[in-house]
N, C-alpha and C positions, 0 to 999 in steps of 0.2 A: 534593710533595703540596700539595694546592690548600689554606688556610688554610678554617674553616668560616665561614660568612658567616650574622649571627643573622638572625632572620627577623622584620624591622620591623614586619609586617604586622601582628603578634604584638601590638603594641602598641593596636590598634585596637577599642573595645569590641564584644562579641560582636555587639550590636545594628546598628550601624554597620557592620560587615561583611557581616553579613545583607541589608541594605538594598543595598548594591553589588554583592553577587554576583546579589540576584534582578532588581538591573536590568538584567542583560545577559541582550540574547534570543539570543545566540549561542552554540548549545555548543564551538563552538571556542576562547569566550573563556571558558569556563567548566573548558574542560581544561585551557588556560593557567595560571589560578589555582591549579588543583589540584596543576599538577608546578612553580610557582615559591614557594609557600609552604606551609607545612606546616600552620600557622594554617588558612588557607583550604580546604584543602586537609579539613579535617576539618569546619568546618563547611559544606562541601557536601556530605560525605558524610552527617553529622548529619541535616540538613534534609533530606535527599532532593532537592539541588536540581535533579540531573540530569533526576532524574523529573518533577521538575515542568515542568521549561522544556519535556519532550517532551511532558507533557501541556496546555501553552498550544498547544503545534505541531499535536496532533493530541488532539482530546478522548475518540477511542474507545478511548485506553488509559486512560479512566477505569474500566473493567472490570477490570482488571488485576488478580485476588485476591492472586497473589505469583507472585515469579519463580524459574527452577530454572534452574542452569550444571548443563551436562554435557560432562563429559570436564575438568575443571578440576583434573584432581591437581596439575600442574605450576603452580599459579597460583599466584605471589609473597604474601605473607602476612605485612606491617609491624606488628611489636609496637611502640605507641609507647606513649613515655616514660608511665608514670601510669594508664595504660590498663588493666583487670580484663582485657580482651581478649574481652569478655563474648560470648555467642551473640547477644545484641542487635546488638553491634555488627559480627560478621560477618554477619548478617541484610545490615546497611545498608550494608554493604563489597561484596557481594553484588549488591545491588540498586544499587549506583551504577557496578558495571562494568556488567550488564545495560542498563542505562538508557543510558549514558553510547555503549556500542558502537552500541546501537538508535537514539542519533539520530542517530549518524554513519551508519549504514545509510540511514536516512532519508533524510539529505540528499543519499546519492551514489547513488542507485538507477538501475540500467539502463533506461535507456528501452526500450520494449519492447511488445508487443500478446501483455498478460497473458490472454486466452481459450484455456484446455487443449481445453474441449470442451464443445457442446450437452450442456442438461438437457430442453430440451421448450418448447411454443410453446401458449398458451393454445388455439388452436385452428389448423387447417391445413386450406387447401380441398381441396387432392388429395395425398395421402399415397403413397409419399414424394416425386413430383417437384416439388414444393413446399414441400418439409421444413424444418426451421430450418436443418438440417444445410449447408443452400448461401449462410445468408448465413456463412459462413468462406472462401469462396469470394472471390476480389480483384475478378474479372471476370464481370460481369454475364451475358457470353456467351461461349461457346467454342465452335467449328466451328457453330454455326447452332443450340446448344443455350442454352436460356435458366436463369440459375440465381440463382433467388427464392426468398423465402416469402414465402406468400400467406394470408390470413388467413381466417375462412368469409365469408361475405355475411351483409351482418345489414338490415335500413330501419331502426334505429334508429344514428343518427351517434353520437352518447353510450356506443356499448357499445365498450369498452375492449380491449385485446390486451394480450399480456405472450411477452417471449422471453427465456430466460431461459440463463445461461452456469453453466459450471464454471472460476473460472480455477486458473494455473499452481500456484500454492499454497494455505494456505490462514489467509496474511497477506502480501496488497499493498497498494502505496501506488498508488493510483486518483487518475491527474489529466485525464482525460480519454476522454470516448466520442464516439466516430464514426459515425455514420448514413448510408448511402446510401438512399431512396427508391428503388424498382422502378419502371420506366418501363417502358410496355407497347408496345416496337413494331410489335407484329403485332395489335394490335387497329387500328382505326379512330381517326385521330387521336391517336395514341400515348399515350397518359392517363399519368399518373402517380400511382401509387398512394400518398403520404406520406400519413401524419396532423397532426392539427392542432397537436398537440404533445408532449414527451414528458419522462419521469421516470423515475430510477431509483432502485434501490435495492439494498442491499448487506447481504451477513449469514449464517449458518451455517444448517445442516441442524439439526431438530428431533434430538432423542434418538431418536423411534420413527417412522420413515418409512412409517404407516398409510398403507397403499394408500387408503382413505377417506378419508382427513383432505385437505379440500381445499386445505387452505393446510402445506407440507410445511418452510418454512424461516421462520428467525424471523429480520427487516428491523431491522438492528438502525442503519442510515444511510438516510434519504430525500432525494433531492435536492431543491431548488426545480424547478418546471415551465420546461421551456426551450420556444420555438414554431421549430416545425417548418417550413421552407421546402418550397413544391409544385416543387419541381429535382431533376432527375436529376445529383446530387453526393456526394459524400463528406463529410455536412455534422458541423461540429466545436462539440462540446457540452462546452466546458472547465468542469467543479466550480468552484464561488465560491473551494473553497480544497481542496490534495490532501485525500483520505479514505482511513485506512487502513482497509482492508477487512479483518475480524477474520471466517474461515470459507470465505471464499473461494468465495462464489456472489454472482452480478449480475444483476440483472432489471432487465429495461428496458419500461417502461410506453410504452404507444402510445396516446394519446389521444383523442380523436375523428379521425370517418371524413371526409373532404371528398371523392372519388374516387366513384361510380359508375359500376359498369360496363354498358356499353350491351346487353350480352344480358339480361342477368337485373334490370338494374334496382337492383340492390344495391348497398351501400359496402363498399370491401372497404381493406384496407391492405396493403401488401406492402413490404418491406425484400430490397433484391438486397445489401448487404453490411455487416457491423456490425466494428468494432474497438474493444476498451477498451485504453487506456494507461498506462501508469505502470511499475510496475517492484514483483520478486518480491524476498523481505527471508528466503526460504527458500536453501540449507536450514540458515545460521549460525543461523537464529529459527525458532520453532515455537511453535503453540502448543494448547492443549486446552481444549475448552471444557468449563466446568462445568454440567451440567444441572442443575437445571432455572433455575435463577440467571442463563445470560447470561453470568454472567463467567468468566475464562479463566486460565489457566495460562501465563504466559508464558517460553518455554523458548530458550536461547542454547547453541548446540552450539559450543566452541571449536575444536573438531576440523573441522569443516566447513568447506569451500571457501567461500567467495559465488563461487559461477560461477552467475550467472543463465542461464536458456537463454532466447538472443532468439528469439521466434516470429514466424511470417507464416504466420495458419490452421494449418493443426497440425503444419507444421514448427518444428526446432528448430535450436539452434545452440552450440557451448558455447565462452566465451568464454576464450581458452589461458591457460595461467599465466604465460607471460611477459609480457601487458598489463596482470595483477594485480600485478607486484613494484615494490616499492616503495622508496626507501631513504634519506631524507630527510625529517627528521619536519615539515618547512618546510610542505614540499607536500602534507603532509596537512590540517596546520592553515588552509594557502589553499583547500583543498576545503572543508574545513569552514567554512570563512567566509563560502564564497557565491560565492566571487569564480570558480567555474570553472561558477556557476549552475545548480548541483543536481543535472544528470542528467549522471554522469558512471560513466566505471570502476571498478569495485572495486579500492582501492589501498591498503589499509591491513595492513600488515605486523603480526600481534601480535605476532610474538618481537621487534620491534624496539622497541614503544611500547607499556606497559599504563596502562589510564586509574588506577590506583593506584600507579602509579610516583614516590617522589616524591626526587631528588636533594639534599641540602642543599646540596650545591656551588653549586648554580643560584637557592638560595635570596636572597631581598631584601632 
């Protein structure tokens, strides 16, 4: 039997630890500390430091009112030495596995084109074959059928559009939207209908979905304005920095009109095909939001697969359990450090690794 090995770290004043653990921006090195000293190990839990380093990562879990495990009977439970063993302190025992799995979701999330499905299009000129419903659609045309939306005709270039999604959950990680402009081959001189620029925004359903109430969902991220290219392309509108979308709806602002069209004289905008990207953090994460506050419930189901379903338009796909297993706790820590560059497979075994786990064997 392995002799116990004290734990030096032990020796280091509270403060001075503190100051080491918050300089690392990597939760992989922050798991590290937790399963090599037991010192440390407690003052990450203390601090909340998990939570914090996810909240330098992503600030819209500044909402966060408190978090709930469910299905956790089976979950390991360290009485240490000196410890009342208070409800405080499984509070923060609680909240640092929550935190600590949530940024390892974070960082390995499936790439993916997170759109479940159309909610509506500020306006549509002929309903439905120019619905929103076609930009899900990859191909512009199919058998000599054209598949856009097209927005009304307005002479004012300034009057704005909005199209607006449902995606796959209702908490993704948003790093990217795609825009194709509609090019009109069967007019005269093939016009191309983009706008002058565009913005989105991300965020949940009101409490009470008044049929009157013209504004139905509260924006709880808005993007910087990106400019729109007049090309018939696939055009790529990368976020300054991921955003996790907290509700799981995305509107996308269309800007001014440049395009008129030669019958009627009017600017019109048209979009032949849209994809948002990133990757869904359901169904291990969940979450509820509180009305009328904005802030949310954030919920960690242990029992739950991460099997993301990769989409193309409203197809699905589910990715097997054999490319989730995992058995090496090496190569989780190499995901988590970056070095497999963030969009990767779900591989994290929890019967093999719990982020409360802490051996003295392995202690420093």
């Amino acid at each position: 039997m392995m002799e116990y090995c004290k734990d030096v770290l032990s020796y280091l004043d509270s403060d001075t630890s503190i100051k080491i653990l918050m300089s690392l921006d990597d939760l992989a090195d922050l798991v590290r500390a937790t399963c090599v000293s037991r010192s440390w190990r407690d003052i990450v839990i203390a601090n909340g430091l998990c939570k914090q380093l996810c909240l330098r990562m992503f600030p819209q879990l500044s909402r966060v009112a408190f978090v709930v495990e469910l299905n956790q009977n089976g979950a390991k439970e360290h009485a240490e030495v000196g410890s009342s063993y208070s409800m405080e302190w499984l509070s923060l025992l609680r909240e640092h596995r929550v935190f600590a799995y949530l940024g390892r979701a974070l960082m390995s999330s499936v790439a993916m084109n997170c759109i479940a499905k159309t909610v509506g299009a500020s306006s549509t000129d002929n309903f439905p074959q120019e619905s929103i419903d076609n930009t899900l659609e990859p191909r512009d045309h199919i058998n000599g059928r054209y598949y856009y939306w097209s927005s009304n005709g307005q002479s004012n270039p300034n009057v704005p559009e909005t199209l607006t999604y449902e995606l796959v959950s209702p908490i993704c990680v948003i790093t990217e939207i795609n825009i194709q402009p509609f090019q009109a081959d069967f007019q005269i001189g093939s016009p191309i209908y983009s706008a002058k620029s565009v913005r989105f925004k991300m965020g949940h359903p009101k409490a009470s979905l008044d049929a009157t109430d013209d504004e139905m969902f509260v924006w709880t991220y808005t993007s910087p304005e990106f400019p729109m290219s007049k090309e018939n392309r696939l055009q790529k509108f990368k976020l300054p920095e991921p955003v996790l979308c907290i509700g799981g709806f995305l509107q996308i602002e269309l800007l001014g009109r440049i395009q008129r069209q030669e019958m009627d004289g009017l600017l019109y905008i048209c979009v032949s095909h849209v994809q948002v990207l990133g990757g869904s953090l359901s169904p291990p994460f969940n979450v509820d939001i509180l009305q009328p506050s904005g802030m949310f419930v954030l919920k960690r189901d242990q029992l739950a697969d991460h099997q993301p379903v990769v989409t193309s338009g409203n197809e699905s796909q589910e990715i097997s359990a054999e490319q989730r297993e995992v058995r090496d706790f090496q190569h989780i820590v190499t995901i988590l450090s970056g070095q497999a560059l963030g969009i990767v497979e779900d591989e994290w075994d929890e019967e093999e690794f719990d982020v409360d786990d802490f051996d003295p064997e392995y202690a420093l």
